[in-house]
ZAZARO-304650 format. One record per atom (N, C-alpha, C): atom name; x, y, z. Coordinates in pm, 1 decimal. Layout:
<sites>
{atom CA	east X	north Y	up Z}
...
</sites>
This chain:
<sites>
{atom N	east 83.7	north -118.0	up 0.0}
{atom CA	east 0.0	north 0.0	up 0.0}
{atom C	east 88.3	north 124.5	up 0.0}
{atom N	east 19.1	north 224.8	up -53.6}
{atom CA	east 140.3	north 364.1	up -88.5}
{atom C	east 62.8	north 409.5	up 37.3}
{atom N	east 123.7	north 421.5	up 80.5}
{atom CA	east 111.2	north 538.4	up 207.8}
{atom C	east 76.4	north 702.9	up 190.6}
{atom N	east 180.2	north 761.4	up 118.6}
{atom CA	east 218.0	north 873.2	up 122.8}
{atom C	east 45.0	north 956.3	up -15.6}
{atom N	east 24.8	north 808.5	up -90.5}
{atom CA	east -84.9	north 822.7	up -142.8}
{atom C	east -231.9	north 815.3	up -80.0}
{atom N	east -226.6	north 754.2	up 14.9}
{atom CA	east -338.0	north 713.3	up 123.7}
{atom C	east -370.5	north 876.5	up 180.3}
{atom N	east -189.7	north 938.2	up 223.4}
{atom CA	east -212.6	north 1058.3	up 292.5}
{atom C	east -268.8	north 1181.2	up 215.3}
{atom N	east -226.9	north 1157.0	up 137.0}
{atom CA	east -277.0	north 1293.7	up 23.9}
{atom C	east -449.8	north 1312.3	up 4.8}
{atom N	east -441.7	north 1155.9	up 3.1}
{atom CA	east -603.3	north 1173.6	up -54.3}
{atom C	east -713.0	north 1221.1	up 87.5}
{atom N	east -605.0	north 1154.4	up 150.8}
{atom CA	east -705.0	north 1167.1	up 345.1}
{atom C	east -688.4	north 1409.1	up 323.3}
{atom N	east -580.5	north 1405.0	up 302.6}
{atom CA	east -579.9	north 1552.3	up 342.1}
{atom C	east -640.1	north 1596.4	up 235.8}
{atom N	east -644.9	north 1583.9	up 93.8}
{atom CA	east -754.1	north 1653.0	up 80.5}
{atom C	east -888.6	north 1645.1	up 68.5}
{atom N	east -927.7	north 1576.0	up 95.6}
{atom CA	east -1091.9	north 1548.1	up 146.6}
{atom C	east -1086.0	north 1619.3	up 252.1}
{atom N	east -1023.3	north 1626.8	up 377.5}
{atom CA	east -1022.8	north 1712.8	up 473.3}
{atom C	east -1022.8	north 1848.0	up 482.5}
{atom N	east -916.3	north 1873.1	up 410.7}
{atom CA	east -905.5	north 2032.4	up 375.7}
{atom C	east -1067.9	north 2047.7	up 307.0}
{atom N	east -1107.5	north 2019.5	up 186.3}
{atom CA	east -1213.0	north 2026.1	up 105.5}
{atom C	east -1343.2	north 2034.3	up 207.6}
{atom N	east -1350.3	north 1932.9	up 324.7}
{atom CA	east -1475.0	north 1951.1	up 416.5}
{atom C	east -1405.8	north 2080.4	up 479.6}
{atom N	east -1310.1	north 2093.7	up 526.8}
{atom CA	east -1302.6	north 2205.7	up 614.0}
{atom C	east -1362.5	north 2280.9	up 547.8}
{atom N	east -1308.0	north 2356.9	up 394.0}
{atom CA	east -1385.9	north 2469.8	up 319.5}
{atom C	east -1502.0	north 2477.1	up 295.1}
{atom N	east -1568.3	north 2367.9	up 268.9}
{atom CA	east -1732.1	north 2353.3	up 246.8}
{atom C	east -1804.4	north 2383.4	up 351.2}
{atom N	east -1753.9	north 2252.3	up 484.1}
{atom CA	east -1842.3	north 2300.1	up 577.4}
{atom C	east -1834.1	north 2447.7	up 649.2}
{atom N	east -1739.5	north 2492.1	up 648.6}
{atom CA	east -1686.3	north 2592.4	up 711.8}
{atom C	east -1778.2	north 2715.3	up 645.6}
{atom N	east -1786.1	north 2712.7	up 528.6}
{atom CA	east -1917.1	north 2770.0	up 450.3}
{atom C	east -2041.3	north 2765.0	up 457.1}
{atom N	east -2053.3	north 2637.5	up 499.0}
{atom CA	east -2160.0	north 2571.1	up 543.8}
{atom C	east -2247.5	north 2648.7	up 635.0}
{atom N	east -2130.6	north 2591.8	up 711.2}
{atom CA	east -2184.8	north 2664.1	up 912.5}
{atom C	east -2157.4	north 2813.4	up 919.8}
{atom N	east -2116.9	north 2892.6	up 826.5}
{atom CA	east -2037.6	north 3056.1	up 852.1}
{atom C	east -2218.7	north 3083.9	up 767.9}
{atom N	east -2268.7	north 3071.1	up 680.0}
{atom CA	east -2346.1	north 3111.2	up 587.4}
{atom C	east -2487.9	north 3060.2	up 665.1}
{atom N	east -2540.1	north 2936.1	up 698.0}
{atom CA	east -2641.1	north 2952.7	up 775.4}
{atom C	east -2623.2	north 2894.9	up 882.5}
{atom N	east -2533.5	north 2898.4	up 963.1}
{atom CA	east -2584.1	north 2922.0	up 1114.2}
{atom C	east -2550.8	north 3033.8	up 1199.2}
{atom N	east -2424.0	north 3107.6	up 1144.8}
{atom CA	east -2338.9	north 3194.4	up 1201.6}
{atom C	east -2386.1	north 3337.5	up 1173.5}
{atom N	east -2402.8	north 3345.3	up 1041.9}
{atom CA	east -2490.6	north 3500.1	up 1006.4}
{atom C	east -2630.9	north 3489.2	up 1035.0}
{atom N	east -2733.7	north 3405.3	up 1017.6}
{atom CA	east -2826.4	north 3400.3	up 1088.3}
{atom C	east -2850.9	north 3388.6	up 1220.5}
{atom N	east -2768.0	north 3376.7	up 1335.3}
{atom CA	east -2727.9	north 3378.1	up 1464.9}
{atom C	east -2723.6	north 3537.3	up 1496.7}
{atom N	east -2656.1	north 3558.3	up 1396.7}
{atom CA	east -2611.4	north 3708.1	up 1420.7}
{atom C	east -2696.7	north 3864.4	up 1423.0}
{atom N	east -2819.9	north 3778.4	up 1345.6}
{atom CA	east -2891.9	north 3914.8	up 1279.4}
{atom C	east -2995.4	north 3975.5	up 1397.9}
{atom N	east -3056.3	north 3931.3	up 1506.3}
{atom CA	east -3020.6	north 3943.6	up 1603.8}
{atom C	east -3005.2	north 4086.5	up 1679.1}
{atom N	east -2819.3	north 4067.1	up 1617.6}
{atom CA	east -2763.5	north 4172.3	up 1727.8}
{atom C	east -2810.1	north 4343.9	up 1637.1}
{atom N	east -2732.4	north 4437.1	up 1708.4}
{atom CA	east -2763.0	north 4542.8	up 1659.3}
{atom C	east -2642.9	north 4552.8	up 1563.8}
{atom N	east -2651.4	north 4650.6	up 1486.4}
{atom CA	east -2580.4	north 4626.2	up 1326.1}
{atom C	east -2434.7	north 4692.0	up 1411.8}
{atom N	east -2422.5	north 4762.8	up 1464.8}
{atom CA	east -2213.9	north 4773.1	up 1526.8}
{atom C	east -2179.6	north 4616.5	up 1568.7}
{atom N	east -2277.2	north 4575.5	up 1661.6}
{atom CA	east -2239.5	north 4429.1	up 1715.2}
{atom C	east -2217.2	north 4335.2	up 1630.1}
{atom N	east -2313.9	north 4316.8	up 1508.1}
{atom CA	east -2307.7	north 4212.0	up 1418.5}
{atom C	east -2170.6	north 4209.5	up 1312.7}
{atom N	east -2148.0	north 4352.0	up 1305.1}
{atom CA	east -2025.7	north 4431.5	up 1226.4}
{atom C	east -1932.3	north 4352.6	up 1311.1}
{atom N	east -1877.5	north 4335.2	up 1423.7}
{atom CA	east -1759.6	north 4351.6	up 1478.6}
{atom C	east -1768.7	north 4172.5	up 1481.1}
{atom N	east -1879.1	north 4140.6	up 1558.6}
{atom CA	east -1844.0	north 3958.1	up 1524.2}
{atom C	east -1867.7	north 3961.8	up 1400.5}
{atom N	east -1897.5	north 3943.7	up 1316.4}
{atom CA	east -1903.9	north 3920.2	up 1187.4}
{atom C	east -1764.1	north 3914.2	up 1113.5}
{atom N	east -1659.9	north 4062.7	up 1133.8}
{atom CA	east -1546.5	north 4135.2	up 1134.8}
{atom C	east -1452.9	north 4032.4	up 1199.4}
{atom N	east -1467.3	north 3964.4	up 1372.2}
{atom CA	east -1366.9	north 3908.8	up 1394.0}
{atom C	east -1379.9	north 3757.5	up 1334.4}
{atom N	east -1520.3	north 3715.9	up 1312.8}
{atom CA	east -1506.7	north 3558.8	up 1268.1}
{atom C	east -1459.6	north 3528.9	up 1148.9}
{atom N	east -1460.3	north 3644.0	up 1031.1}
{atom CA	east -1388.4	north 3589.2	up 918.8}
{atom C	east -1229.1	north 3641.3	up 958.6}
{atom N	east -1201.8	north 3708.2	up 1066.4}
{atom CA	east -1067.0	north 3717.7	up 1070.5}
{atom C	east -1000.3	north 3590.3	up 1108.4}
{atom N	east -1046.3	north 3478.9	up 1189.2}
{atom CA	east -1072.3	north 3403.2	up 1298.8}
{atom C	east -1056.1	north 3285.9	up 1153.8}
{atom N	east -1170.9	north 3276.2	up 1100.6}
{atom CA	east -1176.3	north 3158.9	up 983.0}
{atom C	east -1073.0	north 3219.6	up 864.2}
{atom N	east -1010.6	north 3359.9	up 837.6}
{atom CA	east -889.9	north 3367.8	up 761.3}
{atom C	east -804.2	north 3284.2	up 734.4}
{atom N	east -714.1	north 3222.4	up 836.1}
{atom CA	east -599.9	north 3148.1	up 834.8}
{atom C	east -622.1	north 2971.2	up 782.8}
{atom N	east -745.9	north 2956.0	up 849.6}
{atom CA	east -800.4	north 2814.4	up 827.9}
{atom C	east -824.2	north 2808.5	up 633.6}
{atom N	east -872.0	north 2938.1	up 655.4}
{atom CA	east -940.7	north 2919.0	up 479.2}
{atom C	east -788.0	north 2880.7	up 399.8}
{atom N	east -705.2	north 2977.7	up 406.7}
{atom CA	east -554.5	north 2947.8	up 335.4}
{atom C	east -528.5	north 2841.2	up 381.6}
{atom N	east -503.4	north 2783.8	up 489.6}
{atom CA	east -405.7	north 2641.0	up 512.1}
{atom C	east -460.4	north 2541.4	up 443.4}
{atom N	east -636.2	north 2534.9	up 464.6}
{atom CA	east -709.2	north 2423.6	up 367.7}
{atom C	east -684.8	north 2478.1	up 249.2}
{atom N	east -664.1	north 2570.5	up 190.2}
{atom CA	east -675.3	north 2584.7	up 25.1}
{atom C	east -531.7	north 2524.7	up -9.8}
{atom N	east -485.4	north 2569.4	up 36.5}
{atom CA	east -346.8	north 2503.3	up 44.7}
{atom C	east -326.5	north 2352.6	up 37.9}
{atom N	east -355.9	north 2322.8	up 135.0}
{atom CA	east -390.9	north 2192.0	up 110.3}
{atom C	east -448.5	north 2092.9	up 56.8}
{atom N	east -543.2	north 2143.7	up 26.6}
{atom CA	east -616.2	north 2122.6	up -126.1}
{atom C	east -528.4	north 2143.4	up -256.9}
{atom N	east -497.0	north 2243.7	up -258.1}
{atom CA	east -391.1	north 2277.7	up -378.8}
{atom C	east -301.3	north 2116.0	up -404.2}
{atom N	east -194.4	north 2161.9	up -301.9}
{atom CA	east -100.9	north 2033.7	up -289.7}
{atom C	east -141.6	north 1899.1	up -278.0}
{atom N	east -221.2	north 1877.7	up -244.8}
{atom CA	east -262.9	north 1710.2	up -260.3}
{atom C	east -355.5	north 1704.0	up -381.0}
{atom N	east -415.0	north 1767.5	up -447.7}
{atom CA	east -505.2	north 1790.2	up -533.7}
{atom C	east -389.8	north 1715.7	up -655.5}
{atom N	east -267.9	north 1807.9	up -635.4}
{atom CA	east -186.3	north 1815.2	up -753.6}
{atom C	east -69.9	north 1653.0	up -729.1}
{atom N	east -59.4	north 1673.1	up -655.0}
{atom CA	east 8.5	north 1505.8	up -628.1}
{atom C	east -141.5	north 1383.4	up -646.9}
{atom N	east -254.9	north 1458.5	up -638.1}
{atom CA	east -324.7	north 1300.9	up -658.6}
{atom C	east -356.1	north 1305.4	up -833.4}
{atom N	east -333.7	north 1429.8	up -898.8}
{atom CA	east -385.4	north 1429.3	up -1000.1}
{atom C	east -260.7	north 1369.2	up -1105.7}
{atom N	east -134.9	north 1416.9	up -1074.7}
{atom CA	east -39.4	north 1319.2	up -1115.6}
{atom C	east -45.6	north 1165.1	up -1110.7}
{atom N	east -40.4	north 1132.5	up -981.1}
{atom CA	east -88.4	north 966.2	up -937.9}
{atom C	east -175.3	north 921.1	up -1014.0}
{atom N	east -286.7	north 1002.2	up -1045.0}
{atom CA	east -379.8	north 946.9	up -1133.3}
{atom C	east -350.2	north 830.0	up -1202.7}
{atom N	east -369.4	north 710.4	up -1200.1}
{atom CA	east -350.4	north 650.4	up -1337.1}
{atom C	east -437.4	north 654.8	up -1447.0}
{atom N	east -521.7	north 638.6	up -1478.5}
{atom CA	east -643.2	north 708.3	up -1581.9}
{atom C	east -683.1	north 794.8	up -1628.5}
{atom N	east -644.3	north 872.9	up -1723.1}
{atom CA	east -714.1	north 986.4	up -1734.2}
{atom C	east -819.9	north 1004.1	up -1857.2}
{atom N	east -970.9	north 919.0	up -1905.6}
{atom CA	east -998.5	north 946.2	up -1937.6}
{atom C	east -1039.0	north 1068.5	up -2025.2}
{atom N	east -1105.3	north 1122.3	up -2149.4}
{atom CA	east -1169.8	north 1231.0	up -2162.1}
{atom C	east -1289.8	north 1293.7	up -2104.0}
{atom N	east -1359.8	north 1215.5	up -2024.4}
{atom CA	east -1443.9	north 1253.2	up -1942.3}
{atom C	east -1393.4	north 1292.2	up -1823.2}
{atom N	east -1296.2	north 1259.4	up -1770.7}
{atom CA	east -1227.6	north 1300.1	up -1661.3}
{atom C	east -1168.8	north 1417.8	up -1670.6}
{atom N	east -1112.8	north 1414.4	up -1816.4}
{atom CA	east -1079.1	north 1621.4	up -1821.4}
{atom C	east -1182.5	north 1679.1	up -1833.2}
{atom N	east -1323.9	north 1644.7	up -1847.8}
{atom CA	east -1413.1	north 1759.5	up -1898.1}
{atom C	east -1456.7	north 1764.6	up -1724.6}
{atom N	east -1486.4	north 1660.8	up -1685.2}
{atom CA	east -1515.1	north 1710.0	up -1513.6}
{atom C	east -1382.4	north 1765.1	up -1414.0}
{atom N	east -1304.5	north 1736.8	up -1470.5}
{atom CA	east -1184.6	north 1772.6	up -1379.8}
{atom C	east -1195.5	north 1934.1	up -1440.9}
{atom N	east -1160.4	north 1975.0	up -1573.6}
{atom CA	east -1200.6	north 2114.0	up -1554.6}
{atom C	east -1294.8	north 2215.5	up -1533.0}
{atom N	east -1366.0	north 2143.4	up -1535.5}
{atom CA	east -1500.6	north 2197.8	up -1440.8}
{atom C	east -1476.7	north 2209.8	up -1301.3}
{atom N	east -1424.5	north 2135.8	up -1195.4}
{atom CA	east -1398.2	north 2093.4	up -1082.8}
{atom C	east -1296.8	north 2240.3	up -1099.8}
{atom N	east -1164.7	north 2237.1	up -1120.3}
{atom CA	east -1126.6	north 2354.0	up -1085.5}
{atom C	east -1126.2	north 2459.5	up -1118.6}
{atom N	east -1275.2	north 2501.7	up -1233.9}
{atom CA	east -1320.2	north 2603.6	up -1261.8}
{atom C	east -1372.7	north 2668.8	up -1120.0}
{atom N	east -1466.1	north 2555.5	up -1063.3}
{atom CA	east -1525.8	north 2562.7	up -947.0}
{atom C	east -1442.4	north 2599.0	up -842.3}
{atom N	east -1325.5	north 2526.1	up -826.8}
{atom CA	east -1256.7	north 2553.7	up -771.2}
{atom C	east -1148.0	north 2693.8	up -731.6}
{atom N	east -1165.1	north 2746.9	up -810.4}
{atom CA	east -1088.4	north 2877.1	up -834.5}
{atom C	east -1201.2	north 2989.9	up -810.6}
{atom N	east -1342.8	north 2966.0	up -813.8}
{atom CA	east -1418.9	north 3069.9	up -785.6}
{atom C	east -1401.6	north 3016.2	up -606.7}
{atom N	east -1443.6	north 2932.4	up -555.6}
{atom CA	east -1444.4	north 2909.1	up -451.3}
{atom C	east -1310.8	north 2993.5	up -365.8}
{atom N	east -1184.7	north 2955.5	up -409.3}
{atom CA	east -1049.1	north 3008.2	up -327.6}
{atom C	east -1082.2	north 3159.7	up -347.6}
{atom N	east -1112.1	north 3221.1	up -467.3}
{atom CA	east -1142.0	north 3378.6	up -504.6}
{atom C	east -1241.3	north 3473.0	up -371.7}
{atom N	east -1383.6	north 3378.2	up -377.7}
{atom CA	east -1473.5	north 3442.1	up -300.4}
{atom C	east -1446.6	north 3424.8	up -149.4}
{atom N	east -1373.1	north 3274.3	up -107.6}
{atom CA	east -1377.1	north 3276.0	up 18.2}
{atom C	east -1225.7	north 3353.9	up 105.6}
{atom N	east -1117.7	north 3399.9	up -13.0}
{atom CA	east -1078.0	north 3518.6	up 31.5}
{atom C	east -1134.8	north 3685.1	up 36.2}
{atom N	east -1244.6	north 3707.3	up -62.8}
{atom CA	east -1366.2	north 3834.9	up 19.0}
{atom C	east -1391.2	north 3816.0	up 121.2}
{atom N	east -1517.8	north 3689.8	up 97.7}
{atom CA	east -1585.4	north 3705.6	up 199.0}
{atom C	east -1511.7	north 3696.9	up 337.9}
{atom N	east -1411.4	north 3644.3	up 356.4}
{atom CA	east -1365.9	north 3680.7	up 496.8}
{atom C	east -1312.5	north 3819.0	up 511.5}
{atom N	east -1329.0	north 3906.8	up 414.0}
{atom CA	east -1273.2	north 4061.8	up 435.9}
{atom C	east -1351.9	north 4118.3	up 576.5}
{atom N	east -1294.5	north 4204.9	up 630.1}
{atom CA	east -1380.9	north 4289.3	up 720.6}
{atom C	east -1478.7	north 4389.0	up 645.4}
{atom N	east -1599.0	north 4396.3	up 701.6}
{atom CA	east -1720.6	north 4512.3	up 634.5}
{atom C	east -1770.8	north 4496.7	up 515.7}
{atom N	east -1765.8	north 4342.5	up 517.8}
{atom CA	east -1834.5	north 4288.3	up 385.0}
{atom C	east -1979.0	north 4275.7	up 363.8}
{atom N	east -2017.7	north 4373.0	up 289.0}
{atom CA	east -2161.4	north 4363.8	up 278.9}
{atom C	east -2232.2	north 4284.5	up 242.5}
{atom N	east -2168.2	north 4182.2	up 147.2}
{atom CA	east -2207.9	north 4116.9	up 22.0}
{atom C	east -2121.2	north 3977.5	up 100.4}
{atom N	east -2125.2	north 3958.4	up 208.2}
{atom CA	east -2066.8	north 3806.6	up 309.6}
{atom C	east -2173.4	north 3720.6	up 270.7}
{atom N	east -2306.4	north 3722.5	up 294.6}
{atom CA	east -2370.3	north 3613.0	up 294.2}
{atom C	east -2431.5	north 3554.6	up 138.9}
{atom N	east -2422.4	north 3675.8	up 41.0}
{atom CA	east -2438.3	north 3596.7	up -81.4}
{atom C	east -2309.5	north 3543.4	up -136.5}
{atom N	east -2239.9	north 3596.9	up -101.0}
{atom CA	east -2101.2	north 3537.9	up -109.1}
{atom C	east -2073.1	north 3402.6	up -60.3}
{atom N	east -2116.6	north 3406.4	up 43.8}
{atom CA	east -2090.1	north 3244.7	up 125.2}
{atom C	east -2171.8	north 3153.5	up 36.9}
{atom N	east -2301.2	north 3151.5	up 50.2}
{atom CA	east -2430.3	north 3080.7	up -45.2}
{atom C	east -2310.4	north 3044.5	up -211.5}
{atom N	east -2284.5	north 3157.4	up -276.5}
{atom CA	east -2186.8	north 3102.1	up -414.8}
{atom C	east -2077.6	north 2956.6	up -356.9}
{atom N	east -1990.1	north 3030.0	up -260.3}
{atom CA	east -1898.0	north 2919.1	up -226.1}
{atom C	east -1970.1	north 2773.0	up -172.5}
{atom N	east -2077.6	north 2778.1	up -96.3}
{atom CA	east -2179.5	north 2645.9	up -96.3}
{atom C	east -2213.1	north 2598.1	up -168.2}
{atom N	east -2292.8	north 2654.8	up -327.8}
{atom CA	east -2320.1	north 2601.6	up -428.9}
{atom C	east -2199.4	north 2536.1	up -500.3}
{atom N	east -2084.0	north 2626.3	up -490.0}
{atom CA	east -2012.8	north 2548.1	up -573.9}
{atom C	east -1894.8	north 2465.0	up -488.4}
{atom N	east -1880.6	north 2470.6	up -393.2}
{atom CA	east -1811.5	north 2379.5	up -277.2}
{atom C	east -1893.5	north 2212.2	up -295.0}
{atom N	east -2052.1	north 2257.2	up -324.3}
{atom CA	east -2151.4	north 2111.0	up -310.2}
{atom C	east -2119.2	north 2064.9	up -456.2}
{atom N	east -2072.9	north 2109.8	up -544.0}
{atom CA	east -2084.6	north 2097.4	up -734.5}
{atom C	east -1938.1	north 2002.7	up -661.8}
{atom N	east -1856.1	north 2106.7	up -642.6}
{atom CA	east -1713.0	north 2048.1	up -670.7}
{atom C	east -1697.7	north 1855.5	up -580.0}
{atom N	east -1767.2	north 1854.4	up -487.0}
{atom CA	east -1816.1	north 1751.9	up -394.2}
{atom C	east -1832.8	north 1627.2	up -477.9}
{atom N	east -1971.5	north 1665.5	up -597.0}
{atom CA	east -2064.4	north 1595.0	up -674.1}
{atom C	east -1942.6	north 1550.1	up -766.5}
{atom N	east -1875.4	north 1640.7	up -815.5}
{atom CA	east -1816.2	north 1598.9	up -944.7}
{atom C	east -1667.5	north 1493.5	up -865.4}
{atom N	east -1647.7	north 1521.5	up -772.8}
{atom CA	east -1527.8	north 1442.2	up -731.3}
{atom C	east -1614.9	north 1292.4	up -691.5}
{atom N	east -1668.1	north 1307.6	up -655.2}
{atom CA	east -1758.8	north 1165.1	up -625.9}
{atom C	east -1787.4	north 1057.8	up -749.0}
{atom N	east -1849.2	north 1145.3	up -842.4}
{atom CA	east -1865.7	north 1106.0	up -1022.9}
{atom C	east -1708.5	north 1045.1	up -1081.5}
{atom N	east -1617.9	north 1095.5	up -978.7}
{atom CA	east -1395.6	north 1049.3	up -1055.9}
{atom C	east -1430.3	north 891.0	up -1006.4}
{atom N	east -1483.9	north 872.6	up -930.0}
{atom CA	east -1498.5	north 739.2	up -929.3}
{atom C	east -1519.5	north 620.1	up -1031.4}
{atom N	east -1613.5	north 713.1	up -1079.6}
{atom CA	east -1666.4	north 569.6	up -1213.6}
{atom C	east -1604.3	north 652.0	up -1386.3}
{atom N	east -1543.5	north 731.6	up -1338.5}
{atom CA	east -1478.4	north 747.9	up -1469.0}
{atom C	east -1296.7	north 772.2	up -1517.3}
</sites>
């Protein structure tokens, strides 16, 4: 058994839930938690939690990046259906790393439709890695 292949694939599925769910739970449980408060209050948590989920977002993208690219080498198969979903996948993928460095900006107005994009396409990119299976 390759090991070092076992690990790649474990980290990025991991990294990948971190970003999804992390979208997940920031988009409806965390801003809807929030609305609530009075708009300085919601400003400032709002302000420190994407400062807070900042660092996490890079280390998983990161990590994603790098195992993404060592499993896509490993690959042994590469169908033509596999490039047409694989570039789709990091079409998806590149809007996802784009928006979820905004939306963690401070005084982001546009946070929660922002988050909702990175969900839709965090759940696409999910679907289509699931589909590498049978092709």
């Amino acid at each position: 058994m390759d090991y070092l292949s076992l690990f790649m694939l474990a980290l990025h599925i991991i990294c990948a839930v971190v970003l999804v769910g992390g979208a997940i739970a920031w988009r409806f449980a965390s801003l809807p938690g929030v609305q609530s408060l009075d708009p300085v209050a919601r400003t400032r948590v709002e302000n420190a939690a994407g400062m807070a989920w900042r660092p996490w977002v890079f280390a998983a993208g990161a990590g994603v990046l790098i195992s993404g690219i060592y499993n896509f080498i490993h690959r042994p198969v590469k169908t033509p259906t596999f490039h047409i979903l694989f570039g789709i996948k990091m079409l998806l993928a590149l809007h996802v790393f784009a928006v979820w460095g905004i939306a963690a900006k401070p005084d982001n107005a546009k946070r929660s439709r922002q988050l909702t994009g990175v969900v839709v396409s965090g759940v696409l990119i999910l679907i289509i890695s699931a589909a590498f299976r049978w092709v």
